[in-house]
N, CA, C, O and CB atoms as a CASP TS submission, in Angstrom:
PFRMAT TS
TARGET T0000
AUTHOR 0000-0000-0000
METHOD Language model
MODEL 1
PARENT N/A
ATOM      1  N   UNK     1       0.227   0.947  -5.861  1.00  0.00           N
ATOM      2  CA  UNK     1      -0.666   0.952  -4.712  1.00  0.00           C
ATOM      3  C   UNK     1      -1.659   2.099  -4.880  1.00  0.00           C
ATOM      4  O   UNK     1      -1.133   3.152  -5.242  1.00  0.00           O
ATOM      5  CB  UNK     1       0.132   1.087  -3.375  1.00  0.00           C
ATOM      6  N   UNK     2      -2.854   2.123  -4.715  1.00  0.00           N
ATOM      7  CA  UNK     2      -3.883   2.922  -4.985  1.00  0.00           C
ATOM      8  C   UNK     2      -4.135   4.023  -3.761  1.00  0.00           C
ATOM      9  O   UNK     2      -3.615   3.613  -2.724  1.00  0.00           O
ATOM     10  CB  UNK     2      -5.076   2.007  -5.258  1.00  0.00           C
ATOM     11  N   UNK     3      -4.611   4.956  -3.648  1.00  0.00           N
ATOM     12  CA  UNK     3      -4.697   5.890  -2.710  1.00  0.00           C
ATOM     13  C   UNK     3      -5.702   5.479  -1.657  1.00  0.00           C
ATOM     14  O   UNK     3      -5.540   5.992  -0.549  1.00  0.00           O
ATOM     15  CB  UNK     3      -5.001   7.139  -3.313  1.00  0.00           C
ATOM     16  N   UNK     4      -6.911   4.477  -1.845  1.00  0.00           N
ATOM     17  CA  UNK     4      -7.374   4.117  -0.678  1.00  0.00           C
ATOM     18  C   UNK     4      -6.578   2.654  -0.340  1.00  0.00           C
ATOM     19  O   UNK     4      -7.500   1.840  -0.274  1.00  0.00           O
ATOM     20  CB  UNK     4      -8.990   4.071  -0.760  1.00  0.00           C
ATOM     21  N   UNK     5      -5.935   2.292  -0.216  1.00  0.00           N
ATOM     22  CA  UNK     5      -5.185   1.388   0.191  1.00  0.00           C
ATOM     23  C   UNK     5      -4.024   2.114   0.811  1.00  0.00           C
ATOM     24  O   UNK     5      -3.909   1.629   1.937  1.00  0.00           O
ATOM     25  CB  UNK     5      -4.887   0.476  -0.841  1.00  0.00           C
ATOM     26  N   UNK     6      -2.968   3.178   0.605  1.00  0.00           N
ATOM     27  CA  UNK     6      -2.336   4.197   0.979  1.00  0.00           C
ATOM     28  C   UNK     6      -3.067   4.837   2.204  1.00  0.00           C
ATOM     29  O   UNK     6      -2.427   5.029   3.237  1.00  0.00           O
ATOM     30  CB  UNK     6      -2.170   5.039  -0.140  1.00  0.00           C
ATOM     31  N   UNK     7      -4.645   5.237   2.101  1.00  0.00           N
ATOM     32  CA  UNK     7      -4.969   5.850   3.172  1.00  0.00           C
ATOM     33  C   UNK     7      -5.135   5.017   4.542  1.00  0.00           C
ATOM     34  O   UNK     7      -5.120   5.427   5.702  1.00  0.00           O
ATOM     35  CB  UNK     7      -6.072   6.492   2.823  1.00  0.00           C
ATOM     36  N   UNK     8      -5.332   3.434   3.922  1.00  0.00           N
ATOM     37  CA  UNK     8      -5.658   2.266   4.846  1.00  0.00           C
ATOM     38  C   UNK     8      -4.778   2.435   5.797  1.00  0.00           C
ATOM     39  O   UNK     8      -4.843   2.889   6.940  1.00  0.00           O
ATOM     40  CB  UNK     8      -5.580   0.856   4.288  1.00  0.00           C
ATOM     41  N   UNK     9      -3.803   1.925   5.038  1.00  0.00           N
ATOM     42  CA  UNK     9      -2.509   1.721   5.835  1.00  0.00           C
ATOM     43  C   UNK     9      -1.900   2.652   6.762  1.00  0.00           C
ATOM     44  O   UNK     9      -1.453   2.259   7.840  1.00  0.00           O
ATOM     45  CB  UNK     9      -1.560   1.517   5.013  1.00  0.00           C
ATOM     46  N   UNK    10      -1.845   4.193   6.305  1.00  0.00           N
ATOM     47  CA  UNK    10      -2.260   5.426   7.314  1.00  0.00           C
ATOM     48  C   UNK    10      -2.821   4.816   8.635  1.00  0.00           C
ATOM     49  O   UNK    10      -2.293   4.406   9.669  1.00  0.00           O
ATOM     50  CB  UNK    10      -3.500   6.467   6.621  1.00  0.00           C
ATOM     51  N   UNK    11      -3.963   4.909   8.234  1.00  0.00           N
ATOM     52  CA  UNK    11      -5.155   4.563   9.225  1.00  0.00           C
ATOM     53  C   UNK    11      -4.612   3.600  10.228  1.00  0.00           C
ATOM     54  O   UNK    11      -4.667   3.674  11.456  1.00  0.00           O
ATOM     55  CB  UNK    11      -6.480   3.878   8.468  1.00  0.00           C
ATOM     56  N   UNK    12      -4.049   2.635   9.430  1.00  0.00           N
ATOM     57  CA  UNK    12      -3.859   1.291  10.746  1.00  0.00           C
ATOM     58  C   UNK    12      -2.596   1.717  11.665  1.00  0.00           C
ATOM     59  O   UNK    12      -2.564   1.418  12.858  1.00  0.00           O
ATOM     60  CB  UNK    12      -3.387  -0.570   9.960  1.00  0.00           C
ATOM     61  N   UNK    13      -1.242   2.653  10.834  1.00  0.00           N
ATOM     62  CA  UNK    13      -0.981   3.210  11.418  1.00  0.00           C
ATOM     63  C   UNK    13      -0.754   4.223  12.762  1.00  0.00           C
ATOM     64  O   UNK    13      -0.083   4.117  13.788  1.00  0.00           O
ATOM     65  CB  UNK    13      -1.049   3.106  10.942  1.00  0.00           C
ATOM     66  N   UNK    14      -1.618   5.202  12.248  1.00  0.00           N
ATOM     67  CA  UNK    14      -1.840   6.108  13.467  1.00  0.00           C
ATOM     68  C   UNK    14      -2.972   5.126  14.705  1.00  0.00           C
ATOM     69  O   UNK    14      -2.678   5.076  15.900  1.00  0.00           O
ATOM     70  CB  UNK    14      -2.706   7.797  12.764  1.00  0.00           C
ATOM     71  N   UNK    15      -3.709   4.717  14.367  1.00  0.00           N
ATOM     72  CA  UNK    15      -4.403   3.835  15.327  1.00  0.00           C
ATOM     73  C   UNK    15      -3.588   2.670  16.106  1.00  0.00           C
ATOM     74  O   UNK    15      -3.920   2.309  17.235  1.00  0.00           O
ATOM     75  CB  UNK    15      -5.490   3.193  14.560  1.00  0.00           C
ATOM     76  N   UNK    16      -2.568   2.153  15.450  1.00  0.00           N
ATOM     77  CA  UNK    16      -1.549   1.441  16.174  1.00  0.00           C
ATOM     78  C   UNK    16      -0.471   1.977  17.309  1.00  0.00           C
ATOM     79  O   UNK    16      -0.261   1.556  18.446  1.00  0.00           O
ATOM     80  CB  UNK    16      -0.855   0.966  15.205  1.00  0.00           C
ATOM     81  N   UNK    17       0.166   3.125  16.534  1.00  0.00           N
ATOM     82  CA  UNK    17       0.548   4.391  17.387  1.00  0.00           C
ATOM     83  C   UNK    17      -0.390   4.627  18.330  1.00  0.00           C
ATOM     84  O   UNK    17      -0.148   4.159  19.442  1.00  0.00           O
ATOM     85  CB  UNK    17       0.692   5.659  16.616  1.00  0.00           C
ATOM     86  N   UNK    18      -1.536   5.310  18.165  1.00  0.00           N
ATOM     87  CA  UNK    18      -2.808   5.488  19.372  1.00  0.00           C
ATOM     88  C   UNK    18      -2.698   4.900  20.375  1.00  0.00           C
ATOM     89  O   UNK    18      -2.297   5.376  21.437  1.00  0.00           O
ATOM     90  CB  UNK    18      -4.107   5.087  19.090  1.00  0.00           C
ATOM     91  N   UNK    19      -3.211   3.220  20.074  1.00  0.00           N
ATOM     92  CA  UNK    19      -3.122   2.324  20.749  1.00  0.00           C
ATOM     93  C   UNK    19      -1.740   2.484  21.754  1.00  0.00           C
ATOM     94  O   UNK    19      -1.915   2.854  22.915  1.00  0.00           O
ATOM     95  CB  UNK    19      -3.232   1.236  19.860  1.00  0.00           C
ATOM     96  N   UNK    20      -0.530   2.225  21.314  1.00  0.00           N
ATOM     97  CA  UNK    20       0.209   2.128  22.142  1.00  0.00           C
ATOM     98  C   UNK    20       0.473   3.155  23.039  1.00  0.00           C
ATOM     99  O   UNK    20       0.642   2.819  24.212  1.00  0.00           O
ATOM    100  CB  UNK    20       1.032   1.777  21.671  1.00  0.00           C
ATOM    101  N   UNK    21       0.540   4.255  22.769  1.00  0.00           N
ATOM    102  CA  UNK    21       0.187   5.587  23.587  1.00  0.00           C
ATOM    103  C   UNK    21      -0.256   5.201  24.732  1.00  0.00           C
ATOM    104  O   UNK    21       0.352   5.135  25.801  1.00  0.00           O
ATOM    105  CB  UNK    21      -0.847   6.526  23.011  1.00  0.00           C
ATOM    106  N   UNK    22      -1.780   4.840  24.388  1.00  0.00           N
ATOM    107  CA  UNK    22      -2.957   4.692  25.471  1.00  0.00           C
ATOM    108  C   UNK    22      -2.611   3.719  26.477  1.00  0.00           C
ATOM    109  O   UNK    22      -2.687   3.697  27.705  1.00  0.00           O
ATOM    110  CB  UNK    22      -4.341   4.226  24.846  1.00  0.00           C
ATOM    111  N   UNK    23      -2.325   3.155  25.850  1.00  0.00           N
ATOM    112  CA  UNK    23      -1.707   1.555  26.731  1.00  0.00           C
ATOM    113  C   UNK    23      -0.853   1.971  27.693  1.00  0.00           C
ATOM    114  O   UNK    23      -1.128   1.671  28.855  1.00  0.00           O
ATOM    115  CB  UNK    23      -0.706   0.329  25.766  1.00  0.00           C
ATOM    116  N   UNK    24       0.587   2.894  27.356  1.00  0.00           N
ATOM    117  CA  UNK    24       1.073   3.430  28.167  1.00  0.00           C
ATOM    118  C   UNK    24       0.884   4.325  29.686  1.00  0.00           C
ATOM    119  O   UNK    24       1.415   4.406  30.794  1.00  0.00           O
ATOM    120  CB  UNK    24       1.401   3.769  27.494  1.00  0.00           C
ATOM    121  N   UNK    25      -0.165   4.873  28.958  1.00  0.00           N
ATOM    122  CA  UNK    25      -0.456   5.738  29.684  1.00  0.00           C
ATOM    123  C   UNK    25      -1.320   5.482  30.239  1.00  0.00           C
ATOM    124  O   UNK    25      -1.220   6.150  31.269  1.00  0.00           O
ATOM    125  CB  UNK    25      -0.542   6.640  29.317  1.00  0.00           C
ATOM    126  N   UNK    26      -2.716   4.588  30.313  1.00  0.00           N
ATOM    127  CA  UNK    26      -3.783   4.022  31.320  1.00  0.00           C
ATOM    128  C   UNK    26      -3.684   2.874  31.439  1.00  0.00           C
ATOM    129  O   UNK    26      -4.695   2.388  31.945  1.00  0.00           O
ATOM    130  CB  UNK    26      -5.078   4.190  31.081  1.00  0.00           C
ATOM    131  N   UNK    27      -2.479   1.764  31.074  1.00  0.00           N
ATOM    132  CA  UNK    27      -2.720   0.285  31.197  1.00  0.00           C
ATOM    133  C   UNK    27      -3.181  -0.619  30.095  1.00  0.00           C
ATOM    134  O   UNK    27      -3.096   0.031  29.054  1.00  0.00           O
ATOM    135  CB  UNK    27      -3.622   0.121  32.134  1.00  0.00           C
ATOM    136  N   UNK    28      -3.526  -1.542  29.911  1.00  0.00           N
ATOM    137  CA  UNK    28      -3.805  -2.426  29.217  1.00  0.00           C
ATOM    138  C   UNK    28      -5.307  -2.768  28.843  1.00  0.00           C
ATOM    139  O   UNK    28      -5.812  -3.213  27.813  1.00  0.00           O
ATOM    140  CB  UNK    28      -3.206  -3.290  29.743  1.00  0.00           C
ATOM    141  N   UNK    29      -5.779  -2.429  29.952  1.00  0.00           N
ATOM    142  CA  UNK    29      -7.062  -2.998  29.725  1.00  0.00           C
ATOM    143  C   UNK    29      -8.382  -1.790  30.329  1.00  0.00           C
ATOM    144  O   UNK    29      -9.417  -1.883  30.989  1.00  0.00           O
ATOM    145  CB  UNK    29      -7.036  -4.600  30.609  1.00  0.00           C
ATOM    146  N   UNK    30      -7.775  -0.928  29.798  1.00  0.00           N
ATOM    147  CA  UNK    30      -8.811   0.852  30.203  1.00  0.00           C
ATOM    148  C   UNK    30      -9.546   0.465  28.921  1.00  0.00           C
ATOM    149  O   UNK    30      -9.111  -0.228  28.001  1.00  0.00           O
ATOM    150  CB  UNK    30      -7.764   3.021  30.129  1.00  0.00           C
ATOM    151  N   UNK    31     -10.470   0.910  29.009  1.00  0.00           N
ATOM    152  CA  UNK    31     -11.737   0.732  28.418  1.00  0.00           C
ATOM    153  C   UNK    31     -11.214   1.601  26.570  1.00  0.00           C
ATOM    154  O   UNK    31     -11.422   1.163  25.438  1.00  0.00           O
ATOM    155  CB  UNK    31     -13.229   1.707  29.669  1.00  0.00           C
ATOM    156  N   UNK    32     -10.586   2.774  26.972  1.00  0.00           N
ATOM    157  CA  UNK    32     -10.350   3.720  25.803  1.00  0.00           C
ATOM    158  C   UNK    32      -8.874   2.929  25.185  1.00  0.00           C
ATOM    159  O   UNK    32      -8.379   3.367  24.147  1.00  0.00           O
ATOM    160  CB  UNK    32     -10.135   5.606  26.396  1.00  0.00           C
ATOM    161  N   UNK    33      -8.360   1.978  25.768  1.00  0.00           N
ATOM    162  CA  UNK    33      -6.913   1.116  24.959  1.00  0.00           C
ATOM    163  C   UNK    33      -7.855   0.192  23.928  1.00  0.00           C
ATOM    164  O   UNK    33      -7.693   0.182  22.708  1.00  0.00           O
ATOM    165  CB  UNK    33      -5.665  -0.188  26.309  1.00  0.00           C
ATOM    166  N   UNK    34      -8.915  -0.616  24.677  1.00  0.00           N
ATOM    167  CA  UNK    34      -9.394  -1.321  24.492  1.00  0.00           C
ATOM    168  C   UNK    34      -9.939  -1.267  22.909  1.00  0.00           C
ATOM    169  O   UNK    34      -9.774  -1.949  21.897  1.00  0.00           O
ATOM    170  CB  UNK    34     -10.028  -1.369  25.482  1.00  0.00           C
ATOM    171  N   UNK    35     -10.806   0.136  23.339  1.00  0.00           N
ATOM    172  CA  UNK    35     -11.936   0.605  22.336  1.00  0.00           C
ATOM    173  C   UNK    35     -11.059   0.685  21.022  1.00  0.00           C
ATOM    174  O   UNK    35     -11.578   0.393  19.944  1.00  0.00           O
ATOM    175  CB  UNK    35     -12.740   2.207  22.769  1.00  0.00           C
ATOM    176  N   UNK    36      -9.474   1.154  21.115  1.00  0.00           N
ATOM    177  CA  UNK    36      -8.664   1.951  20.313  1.00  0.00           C
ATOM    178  C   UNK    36      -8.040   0.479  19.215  1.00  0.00           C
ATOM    179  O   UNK    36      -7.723   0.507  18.026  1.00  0.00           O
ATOM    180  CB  UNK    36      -7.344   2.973  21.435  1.00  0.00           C
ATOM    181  N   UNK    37      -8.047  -0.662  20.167  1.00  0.00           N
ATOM    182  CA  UNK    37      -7.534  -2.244  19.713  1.00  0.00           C
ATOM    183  C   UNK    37      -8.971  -2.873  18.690  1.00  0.00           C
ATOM    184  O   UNK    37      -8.940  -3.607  17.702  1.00  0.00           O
ATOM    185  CB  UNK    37      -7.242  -3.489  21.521  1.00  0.00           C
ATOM    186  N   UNK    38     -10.025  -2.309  19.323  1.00  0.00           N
ATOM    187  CA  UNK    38     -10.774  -2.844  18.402  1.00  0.00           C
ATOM    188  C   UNK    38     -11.437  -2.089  17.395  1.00  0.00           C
ATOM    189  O   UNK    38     -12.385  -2.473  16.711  1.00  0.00           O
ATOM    190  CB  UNK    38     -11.560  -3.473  18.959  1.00  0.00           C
ATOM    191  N   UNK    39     -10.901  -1.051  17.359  1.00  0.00           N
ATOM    192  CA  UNK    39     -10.609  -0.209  15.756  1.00  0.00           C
ATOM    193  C   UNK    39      -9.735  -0.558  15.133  1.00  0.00           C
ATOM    194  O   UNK    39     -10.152  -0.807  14.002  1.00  0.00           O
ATOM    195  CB  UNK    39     -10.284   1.169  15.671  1.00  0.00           C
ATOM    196  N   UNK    40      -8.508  -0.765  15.234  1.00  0.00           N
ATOM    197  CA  UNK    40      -7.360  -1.599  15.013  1.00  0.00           C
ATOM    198  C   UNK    40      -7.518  -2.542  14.328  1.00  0.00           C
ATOM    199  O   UNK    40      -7.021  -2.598  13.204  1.00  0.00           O
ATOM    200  CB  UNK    40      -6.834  -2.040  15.966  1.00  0.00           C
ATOM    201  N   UNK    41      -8.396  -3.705  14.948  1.00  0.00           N
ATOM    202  CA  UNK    41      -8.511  -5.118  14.388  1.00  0.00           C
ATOM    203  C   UNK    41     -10.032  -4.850  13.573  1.00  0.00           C
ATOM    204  O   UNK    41     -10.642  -5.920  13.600  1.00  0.00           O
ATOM    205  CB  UNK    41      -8.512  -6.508  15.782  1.00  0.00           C
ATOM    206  N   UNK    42     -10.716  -3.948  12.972  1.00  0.00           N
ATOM    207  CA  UNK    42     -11.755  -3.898  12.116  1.00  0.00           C
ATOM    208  C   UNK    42     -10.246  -3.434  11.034  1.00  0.00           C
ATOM    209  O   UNK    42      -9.782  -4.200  10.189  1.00  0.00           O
ATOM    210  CB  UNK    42     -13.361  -2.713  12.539  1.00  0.00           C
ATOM    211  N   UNK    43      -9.869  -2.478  11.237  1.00  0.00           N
ATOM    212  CA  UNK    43      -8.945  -2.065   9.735  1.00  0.00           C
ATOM    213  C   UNK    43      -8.008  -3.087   9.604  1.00  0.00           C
ATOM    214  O   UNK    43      -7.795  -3.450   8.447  1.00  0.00           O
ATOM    215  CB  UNK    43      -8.001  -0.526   9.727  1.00  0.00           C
ATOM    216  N   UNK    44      -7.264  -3.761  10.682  1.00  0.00           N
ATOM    217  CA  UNK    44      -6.848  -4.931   9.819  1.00  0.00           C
ATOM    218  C   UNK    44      -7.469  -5.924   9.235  1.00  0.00           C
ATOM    219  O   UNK    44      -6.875  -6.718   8.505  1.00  0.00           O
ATOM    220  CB  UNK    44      -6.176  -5.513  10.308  1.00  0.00           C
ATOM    221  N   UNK    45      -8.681  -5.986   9.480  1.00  0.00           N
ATOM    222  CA  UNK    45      -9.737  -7.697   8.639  1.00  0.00           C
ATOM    223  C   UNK    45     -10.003  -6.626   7.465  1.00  0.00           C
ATOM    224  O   UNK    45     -10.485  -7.094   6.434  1.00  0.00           O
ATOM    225  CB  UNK    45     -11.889  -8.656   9.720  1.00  0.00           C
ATOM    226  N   UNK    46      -9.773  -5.395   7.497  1.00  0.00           N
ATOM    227  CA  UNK    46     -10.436  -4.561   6.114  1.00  0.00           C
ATOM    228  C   UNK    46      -8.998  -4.413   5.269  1.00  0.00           C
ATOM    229  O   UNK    46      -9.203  -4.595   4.069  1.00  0.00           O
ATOM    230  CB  UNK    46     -11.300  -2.680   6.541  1.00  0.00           C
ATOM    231  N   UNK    47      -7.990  -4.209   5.492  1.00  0.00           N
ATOM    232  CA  UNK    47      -6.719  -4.625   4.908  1.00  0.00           C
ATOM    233  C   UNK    47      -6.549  -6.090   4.373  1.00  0.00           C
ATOM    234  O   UNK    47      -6.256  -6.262   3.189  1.00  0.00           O
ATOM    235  CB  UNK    47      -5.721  -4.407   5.911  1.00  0.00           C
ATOM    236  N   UNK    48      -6.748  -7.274   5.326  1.00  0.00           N
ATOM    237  CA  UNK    48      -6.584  -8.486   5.069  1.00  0.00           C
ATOM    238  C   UNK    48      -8.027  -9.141   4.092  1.00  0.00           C
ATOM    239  O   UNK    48      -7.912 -10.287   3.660  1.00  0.00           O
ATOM    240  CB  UNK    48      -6.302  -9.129   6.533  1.00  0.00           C
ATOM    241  N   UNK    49      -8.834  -8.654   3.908  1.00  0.00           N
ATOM    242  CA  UNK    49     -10.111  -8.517   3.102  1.00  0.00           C
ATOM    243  C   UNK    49      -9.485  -8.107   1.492  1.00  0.00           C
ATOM    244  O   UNK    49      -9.377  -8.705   0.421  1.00  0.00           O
ATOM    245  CB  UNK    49     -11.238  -7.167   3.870  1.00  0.00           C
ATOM    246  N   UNK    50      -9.256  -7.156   1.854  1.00  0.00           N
ATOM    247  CA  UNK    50      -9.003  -5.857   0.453  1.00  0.00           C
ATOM    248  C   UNK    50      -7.701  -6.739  -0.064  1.00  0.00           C
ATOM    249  O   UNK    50      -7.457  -6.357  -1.209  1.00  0.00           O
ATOM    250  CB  UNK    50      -8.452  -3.655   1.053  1.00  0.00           C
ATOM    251  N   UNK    51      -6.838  -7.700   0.310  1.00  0.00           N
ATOM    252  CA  UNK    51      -5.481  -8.326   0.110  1.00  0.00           C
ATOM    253  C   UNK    51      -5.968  -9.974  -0.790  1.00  0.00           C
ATOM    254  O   UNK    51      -5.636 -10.420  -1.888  1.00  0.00           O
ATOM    255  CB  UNK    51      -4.584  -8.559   1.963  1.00  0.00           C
ATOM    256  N   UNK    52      -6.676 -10.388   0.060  1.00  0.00           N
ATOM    257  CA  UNK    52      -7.288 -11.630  -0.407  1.00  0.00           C
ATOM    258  C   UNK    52      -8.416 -11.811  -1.650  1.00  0.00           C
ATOM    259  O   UNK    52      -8.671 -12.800  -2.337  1.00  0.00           O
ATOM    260  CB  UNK    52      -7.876 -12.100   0.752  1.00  0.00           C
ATOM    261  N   UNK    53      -8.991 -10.438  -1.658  1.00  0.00           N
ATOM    262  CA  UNK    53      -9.791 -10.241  -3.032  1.00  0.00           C
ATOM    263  C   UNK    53      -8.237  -9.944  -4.316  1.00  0.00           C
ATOM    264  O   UNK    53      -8.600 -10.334  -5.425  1.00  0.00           O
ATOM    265  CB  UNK    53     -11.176  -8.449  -2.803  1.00  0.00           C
ATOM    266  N   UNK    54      -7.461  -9.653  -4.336  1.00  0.00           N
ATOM    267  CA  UNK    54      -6.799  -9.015  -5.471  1.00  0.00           C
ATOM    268  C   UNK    54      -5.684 -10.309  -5.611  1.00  0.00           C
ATOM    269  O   UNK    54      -4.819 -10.287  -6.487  1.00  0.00           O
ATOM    270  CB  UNK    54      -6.119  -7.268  -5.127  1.00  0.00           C
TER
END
């Protein structure tokens, strides 16, 4: 596994963590859960991108 693919996965990580945090703590549908889900789903189409080329 290569180190930007390592850092990806990081990434989707802590932003998944984030996410759920936020969720907890302002609800479901606060603007900053929201914002945090659709960072989320850009690094997963950039994971599922980077998977389907190789």
């Amino acid at each position: 596994m290569t180190t930007g693919m390592k850092s990806l996965l990081s990434s989707i990580e802590k932003t998944r963590l984030e996410m759920i945090y936020l969720a907890h703590k302002y609800g479901y549908s606060n603007p900053s859960v929201v914002k945090c889900s659709q960072k989320l789903d850009l690094l997963l189409n950039t994971y599922n991108n980077t998977m389907v080329k190789q």
